[in-house]
Every structure is written in C-alpha cells, then in structure tokens.
C-alpha positions, 0 to 999 in steps of 0.5 A: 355682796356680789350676786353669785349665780355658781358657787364651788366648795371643795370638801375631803369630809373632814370637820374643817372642810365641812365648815367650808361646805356651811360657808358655802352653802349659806352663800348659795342659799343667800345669793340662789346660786347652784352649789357645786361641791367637790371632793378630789381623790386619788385612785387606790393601788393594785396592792390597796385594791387586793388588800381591801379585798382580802380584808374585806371581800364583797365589802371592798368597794365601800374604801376603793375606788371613788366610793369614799369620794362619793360618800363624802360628797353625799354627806356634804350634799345633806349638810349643805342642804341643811343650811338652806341651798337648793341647788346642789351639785356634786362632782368627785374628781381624780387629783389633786386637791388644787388643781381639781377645784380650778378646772371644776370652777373653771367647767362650771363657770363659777363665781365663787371658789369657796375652801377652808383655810389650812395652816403653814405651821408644818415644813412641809406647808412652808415648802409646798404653800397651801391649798388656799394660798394656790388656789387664790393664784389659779382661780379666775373667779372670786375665792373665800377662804374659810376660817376652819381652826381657831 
C-alpha cells in the first residue's frame, strides 16, 4: 500500500458513511497520515429556521445551521479515533456531497478520498450516478470506495 500522509472521508452521519469513517481511519492510523473527515450540508431556509424556532425556541440551533454538521462530525471524529488514527481533522462545508469532498481533497493536498459505495438501484441513481461514481472522476487523488451494504 502507498504511504499516505492526508487521507480525506466524507460522512453524513449515517451507518453506512460511518463505515467509510473506520475504513479511513484505519488507513490513517496504519499509514500516520492526518485525517480529514468531512461532512457537506446545506444552509436551512427562512421558513425551516422559523419553524425550528416556533417549535423549539432557544433550542433551535441544535437542528439549524452547521450545528448537525458539526455534531456529525464530532461523532465521526470519536469514531475515527477509536479506530486508532491520531491526527484528526474535521471540516463542515456548504454543498453538495461531491463537489465538497473534491475541493476539501484538493485544499488539503490529500492522497487519499475515502467514501462509501452507494447503490444505483433507484432511477434516480441511474439518471444522476452516484457520489462514488463522481468523485472517482473528479478527484486528483487516490479514491477508495468502501463497501457499506451487503
């Protein structure tokens, strides 16, 4: 295996992309390169921010803004530390899932693009190809695609 020295995941928090986070962070670990996990969201709307509120008043900011990005990342961070890697950064980006992960490789000069494989089971997968697919294009770095369903 290459020696990475900047390894770069992307996670939305769920089961699969969390796999993605192990894989990665057990690369890291192995290799001693820095980890740079990555979470992509999108700002909330006026009407999402005031119904947050109405709902959820002082509370609101746990589910606007960057705040589930950042939480995500949090526990992505613990997770990835747990597996053994030591250098751990973590970045939450406005857009999407793709171009965020390209341009935060790129920032970071990393190695390495880690993500987790997506199914192109639904139309919509078929018509738009997936993250993996599209960042295996874009990327001017290694990319591993995690195998996150069986």
């Amino acid at each position: 295996m290459s020696s990475y020295r900047s390894v770069v995941v992307g996670t939305d928090g769920s089961t699969p992309s969390l796999r993605a986070v192990t894989k990665a962070a057990a690369v890291a670990a192995d290799t001693s390169a820095t980890l740079v996990i990555v979470c992509a969201y999108y700002p909330s709307s006026d009407r999402e921010v005031e119904q947050a509120q109405d709902e959820l008043g002082g509370e609101a900011f746990q589910v606007i803004g960057s705040a589930p990005a950042e939480q995500t990342l949090l526990e992505a961070a613990d997770l990835a530390a747990q597996t053994g890697a030591t250098d751990v950064e973590t970045i939450a980006v406005v857009g999407a899932p793709v171009t965020s992960l390209v341009e935060a490789a790129g920032k970071v000069s990393a190695d390495l693009l880690v993500v987790g494989s997506r199914g192109l089971n639904t139309l919509k997968g078929r018509l738009l190809g997936s993250v993996p697919s599209e960042v295996s294009r874009r990327a001017d770095c290694d990319v591993l695609v995690v195998r996150t369903s069986r």
